[in-house]
Every structure is written in structure tokens, then in C-alpha cells.
N, C-alpha and C positions, 0 to 999 in steps of 0.2 A: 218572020218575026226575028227577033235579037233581043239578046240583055245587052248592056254597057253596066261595066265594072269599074270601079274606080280602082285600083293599083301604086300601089309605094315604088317605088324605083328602087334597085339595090345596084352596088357594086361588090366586086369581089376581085382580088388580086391574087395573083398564083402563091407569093410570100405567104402569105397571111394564112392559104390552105395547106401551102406544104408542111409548115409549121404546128398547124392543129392536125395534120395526120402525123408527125411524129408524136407530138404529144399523146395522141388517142393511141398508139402503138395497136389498131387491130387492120392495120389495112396492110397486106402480103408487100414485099417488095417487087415481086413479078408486075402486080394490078397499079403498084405505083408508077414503075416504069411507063405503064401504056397510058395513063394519066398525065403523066410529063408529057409522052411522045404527041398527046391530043391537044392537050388545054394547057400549055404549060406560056405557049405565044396567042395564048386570048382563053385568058379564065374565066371572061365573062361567057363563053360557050356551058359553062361549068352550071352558071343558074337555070340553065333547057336542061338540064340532066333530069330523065326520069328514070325509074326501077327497069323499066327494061328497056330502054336504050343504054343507063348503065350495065345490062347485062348484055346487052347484044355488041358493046364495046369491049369490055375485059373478055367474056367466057365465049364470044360466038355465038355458034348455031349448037351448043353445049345443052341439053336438059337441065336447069341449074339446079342445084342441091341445097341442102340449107347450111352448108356452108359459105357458096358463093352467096345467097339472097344475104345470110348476114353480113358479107364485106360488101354489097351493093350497099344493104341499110345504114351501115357505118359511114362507106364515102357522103351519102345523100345528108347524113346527121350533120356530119363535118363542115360540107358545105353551107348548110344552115348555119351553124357555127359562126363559120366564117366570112360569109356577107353583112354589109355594113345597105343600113337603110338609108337612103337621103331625103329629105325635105321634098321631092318634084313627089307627084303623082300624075299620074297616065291613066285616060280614058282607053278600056279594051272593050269592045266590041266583038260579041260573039254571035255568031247565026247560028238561029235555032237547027235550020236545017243540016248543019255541019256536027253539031252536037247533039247528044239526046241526056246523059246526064248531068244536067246543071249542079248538083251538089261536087260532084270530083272537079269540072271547071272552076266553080269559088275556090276551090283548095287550092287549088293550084296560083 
């Protein structure tokens, strides 16, 4: 079995992110650098960001503290921020057998 999901299409440009994390002033300038050094030549890599692959980027194989999960939360806010929706939608297609919670799939 499968769902299909209907999905908005977003873009996001490195400008537009760089500029909403100076403005948000909570993201470390170390965690920016590795941001540039990743997604800086394709920020659309930037909308697959999740909570921990943002962390397994910046911090490693680190236990992370609730200091790093809040500059994880803060990049992921920003991003939200700063993606633009466009008019196209896209059918996704998920199998059941690859997922078991469908509620965190719709979020995403």
C-alpha cells in the first residue's frame, strides 16, 4: 500500500538565507561557515534539512546539548523563513512499507 500527497514546490536561494540568519543573529559563525562550505553552491539541498542531519552536519557524531538542538532549531526556522512557495505542486508517493508514521510524513 501507499499514500500520494499533494506538495507545494518551494525554492530557496543562499542570498536570501544568508541574509535572514544575520538578521536572526542566533546562528554561531563557526555553524555558518559549515553552512556556506555545504549549501552555499545549491541551497535548494537546504529544504532536505532535517534536525538531525542538521546535527550530524555541524556537531558530528557530538551527543548534542540544548545548546546545539537550539542552533539546529534556529537554522531550520530560518530556512522556513526563507523559502518562497510557487504555484507547481507535485504528487509524492510514499509506501507504506518504507514508512510506519504517517503523521511526521505529512509534516514534512
Amino acid at each position: 500500500f501507499a499514500k500520494v500527497y499533494r506538495a507545494a514546490v518551494c525554492v530557496i536561494d543562499w542570498k536570501t538565507f544568508e541574509a535572514n540568519v544575520k538578521k536572526a543573529e542566533t546562528i554561531p559563525e563557526n555553524a555558518m561557515k559549515k553552512l556556506e562550505k555545504t549549501f552555499k553552491d545549491r541551497p535548494h539541498k537546504l529544504l532536505e534539512l532535517t534536525v538531525q542531519s542538521a546535527l550530524s552536519e555541524l556537531f558530528g557524531e557530538e551527543t548534542p546539548g540544548s545548546e546545539e538542538m537550539n542552533v539546529v532549531k534556529n537554522i531550520i526556522e530560518i530556512i522556513k523563513k526563507s523559502r518562497k512557495d510557487t504555484k507547481e505542486n507535485v504528487a509524492v508517493k510514499i509506501i507504506e512499507a518504507q514508512h510506519a508514521n504517517w503523521d511526521d510524513i505529512r509534516l514534512e
